[in-house]
N, CA, C and O of each residue as an XYZ file, in Angstrom:
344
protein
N       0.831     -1.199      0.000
C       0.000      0.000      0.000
C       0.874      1.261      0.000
O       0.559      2.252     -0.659
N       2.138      1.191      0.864
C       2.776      2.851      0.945
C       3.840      2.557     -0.705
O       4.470      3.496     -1.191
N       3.849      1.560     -1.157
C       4.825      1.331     -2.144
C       3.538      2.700     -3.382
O       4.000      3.717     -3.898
N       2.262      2.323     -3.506
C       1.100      2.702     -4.542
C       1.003      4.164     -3.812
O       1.278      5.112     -4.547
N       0.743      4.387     -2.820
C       1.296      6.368     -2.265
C       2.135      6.860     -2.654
O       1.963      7.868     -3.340
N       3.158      6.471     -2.447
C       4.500      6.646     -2.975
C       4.730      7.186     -4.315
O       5.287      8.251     -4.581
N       3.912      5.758     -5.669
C       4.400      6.282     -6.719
C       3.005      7.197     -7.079
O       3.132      7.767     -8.163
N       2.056      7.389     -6.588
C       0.756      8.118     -7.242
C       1.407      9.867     -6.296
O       0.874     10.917     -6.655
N       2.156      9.895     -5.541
C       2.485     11.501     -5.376
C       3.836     12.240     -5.946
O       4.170     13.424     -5.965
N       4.472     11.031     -6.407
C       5.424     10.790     -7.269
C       5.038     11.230     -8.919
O       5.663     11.863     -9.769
N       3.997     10.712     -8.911
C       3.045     11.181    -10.705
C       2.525     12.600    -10.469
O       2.499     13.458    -11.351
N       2.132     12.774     -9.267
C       1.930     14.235     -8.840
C       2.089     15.059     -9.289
O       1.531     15.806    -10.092
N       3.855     14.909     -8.195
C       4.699     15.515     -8.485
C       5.650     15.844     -9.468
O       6.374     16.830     -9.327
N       5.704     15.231    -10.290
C       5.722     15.456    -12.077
C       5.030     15.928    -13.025
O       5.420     16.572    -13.999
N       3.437     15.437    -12.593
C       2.932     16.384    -13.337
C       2.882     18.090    -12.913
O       2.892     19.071    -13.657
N       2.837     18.018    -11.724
C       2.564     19.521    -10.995
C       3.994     20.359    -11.745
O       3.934     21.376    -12.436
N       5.117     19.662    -11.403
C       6.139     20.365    -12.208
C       6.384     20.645    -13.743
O       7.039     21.553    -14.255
N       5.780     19.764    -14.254
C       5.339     19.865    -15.892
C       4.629     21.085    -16.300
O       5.027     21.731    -17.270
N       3.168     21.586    -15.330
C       2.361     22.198    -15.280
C       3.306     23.724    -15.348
O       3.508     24.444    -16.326
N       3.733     23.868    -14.051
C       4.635     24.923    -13.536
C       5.534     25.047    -15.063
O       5.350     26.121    -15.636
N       6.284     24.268    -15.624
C       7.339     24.412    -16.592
C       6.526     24.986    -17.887
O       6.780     26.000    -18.538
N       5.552     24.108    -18.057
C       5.049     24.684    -19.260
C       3.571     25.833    -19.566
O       2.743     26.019    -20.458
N       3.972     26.497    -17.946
C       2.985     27.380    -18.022
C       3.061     28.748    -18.877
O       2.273     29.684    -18.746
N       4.262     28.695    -19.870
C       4.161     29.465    -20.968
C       3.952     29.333    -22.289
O       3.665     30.061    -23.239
N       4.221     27.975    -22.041
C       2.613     27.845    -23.628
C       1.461     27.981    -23.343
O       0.620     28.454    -24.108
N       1.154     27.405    -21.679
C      -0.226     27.324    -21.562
C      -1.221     28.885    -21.552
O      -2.433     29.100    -21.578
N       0.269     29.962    -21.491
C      -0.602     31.317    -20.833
C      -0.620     31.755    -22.599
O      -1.388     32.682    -22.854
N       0.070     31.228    -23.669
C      -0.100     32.282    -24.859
C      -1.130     31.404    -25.810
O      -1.332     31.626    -27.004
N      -1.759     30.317    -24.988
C      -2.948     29.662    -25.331
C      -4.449     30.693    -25.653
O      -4.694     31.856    -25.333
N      -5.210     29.729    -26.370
C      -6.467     30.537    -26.741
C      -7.615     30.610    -25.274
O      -7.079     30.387    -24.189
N      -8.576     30.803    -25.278
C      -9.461     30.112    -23.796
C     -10.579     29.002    -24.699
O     -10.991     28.993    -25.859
N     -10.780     28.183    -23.588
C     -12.155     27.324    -24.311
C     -11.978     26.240    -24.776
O     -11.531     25.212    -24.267
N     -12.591     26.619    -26.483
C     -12.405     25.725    -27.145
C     -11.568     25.979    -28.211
O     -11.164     25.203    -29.076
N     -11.316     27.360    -28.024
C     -10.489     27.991    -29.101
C      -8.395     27.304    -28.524
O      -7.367     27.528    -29.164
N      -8.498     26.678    -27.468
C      -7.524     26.464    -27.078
C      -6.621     25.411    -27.813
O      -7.139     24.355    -28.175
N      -5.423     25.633    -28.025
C      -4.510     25.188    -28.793
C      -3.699     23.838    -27.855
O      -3.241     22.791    -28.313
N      -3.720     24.171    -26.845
C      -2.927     23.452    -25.363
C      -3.338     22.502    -24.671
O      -4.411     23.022    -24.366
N      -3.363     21.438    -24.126
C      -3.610     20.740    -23.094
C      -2.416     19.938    -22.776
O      -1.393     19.823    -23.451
N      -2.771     19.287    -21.395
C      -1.599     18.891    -20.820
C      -1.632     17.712    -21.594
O      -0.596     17.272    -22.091
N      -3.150     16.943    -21.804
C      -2.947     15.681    -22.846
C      -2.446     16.098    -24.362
O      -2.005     15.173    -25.043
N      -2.474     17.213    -24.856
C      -2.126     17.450    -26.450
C      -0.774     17.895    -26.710
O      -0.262     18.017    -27.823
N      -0.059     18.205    -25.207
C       1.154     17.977    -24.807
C       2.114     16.167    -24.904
O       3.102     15.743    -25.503
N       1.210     15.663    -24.045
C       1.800     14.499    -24.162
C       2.039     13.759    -25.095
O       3.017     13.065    -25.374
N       0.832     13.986    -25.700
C       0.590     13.699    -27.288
C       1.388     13.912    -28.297
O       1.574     13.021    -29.126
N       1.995     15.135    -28.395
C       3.134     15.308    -29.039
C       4.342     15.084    -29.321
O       5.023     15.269    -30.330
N       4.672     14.362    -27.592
C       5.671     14.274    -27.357
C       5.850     12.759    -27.606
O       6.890     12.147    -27.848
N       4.882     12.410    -27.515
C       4.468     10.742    -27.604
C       5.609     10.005    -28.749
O       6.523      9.200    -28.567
N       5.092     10.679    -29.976
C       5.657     10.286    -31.115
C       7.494     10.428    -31.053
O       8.004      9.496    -31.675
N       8.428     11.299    -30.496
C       9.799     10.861    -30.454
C      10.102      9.481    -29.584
O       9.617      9.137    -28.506
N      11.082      8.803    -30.437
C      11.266      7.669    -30.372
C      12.636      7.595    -30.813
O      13.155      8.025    -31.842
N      13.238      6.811    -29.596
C      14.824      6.275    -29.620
C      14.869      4.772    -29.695
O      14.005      4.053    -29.195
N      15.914      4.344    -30.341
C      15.861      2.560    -30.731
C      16.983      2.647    -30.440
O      17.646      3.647    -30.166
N      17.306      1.414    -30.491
C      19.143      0.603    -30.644
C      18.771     -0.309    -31.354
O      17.650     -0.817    -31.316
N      19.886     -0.686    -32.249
C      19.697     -1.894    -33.514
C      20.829     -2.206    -33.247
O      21.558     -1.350    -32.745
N      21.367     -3.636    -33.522
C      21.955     -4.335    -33.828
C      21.929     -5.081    -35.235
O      21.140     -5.882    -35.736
N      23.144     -4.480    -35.680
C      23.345     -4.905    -37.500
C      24.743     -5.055    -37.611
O      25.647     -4.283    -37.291
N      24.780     -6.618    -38.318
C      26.009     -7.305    -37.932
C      27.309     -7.206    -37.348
O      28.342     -7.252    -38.016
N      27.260     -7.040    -35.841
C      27.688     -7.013    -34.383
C      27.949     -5.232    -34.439
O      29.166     -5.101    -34.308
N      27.540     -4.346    -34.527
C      27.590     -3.208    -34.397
C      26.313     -2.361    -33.872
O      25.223     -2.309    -34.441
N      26.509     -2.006    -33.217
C      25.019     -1.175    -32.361
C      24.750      0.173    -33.005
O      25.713      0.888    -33.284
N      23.409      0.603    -33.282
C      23.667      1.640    -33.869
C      22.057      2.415    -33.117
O      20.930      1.925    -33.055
N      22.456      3.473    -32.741
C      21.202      4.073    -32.001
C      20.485      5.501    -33.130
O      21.246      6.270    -33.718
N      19.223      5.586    -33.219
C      18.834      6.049    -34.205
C      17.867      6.862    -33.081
O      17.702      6.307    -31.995
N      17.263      8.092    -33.313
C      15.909      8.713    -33.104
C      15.193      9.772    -33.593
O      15.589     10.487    -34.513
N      14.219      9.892    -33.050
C      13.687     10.655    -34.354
C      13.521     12.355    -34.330
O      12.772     12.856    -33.491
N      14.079     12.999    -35.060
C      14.129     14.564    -34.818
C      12.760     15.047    -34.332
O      11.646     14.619    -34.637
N      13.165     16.213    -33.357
C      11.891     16.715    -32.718
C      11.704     17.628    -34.024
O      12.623     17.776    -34.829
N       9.984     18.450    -34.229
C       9.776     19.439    -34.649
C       9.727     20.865    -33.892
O      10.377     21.172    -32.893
N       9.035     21.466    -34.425
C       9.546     23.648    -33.635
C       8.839     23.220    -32.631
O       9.432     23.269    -31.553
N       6.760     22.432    -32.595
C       6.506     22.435    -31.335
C       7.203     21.502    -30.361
O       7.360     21.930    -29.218
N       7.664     20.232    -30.671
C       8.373     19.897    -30.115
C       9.231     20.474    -29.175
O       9.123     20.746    -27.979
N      10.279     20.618    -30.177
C      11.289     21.294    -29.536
C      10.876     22.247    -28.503
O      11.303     22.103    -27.357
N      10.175     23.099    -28.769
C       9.519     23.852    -27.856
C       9.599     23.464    -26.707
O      10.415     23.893    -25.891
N       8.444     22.275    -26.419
C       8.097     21.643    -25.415
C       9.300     21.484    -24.533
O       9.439     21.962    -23.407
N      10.222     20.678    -25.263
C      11.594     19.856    -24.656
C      12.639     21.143    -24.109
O      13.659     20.931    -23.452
N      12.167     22.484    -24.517
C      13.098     23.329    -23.934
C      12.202     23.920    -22.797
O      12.898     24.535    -21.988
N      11.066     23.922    -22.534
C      10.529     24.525    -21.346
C      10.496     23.475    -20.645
O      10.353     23.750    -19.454
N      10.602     21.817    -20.969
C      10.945     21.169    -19.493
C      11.949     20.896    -19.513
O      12.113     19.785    -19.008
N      13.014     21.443    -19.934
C      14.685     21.484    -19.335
C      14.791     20.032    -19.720
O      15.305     19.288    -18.885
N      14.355     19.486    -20.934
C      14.144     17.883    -21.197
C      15.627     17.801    -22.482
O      15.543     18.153    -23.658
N      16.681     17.327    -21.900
C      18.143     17.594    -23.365
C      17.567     16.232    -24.601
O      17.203     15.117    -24.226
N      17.590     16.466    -25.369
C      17.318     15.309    -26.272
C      17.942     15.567    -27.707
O      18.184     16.666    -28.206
N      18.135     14.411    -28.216
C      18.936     14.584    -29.711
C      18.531     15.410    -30.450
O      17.307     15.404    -30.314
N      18.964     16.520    -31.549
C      18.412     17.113    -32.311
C      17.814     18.522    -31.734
O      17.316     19.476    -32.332
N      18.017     18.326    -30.562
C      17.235     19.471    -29.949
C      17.897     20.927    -29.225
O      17.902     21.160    -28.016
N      18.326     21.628    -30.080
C      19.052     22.750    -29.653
C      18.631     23.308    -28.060
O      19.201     24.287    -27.577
């Protein structure tokens, strides 16, 4: 039981700091429905970068996939370093 407290104030506390980090997209957002932002259309975005490792005949080779502007965006207001990402 304190192991499931633990990690649910733990998710919290990540999201609460997510919130805080990316409260400057969220403030040059529309209101409503006119809104461009959510914390899910956030995640969503971010969803799609993707890192692999391959193995091709005995050599490892790590590949991922370039962020775009919103992207990138994102990955620089949560202090998130990732490939491709100035």
């Amino acid at each position: 039981m304190s192991a499931h407290v633990f990690l649910c104030m733990l998710a919290y506390l990540v999201q609460h700091e997510m919130w805080r980090r990316l409260k400057p997209l969220f403030d040059k957002n529309g209101k409503g429905k006119d809104r461009d932002w959510t914390f899910d259309a956030v995640l969503n975005r971010l969803s799609s970068l993707r890192e692999e490792e391959r193995e091709i005949e005995g050599h490892t080779i790590h590949t991922h996939t370039r962020p775009d502007s919103e992207q990138s965006e994102i990955l620089k207001l949560l202090v998130v370093k990732y490939p491709g990402c100035d």
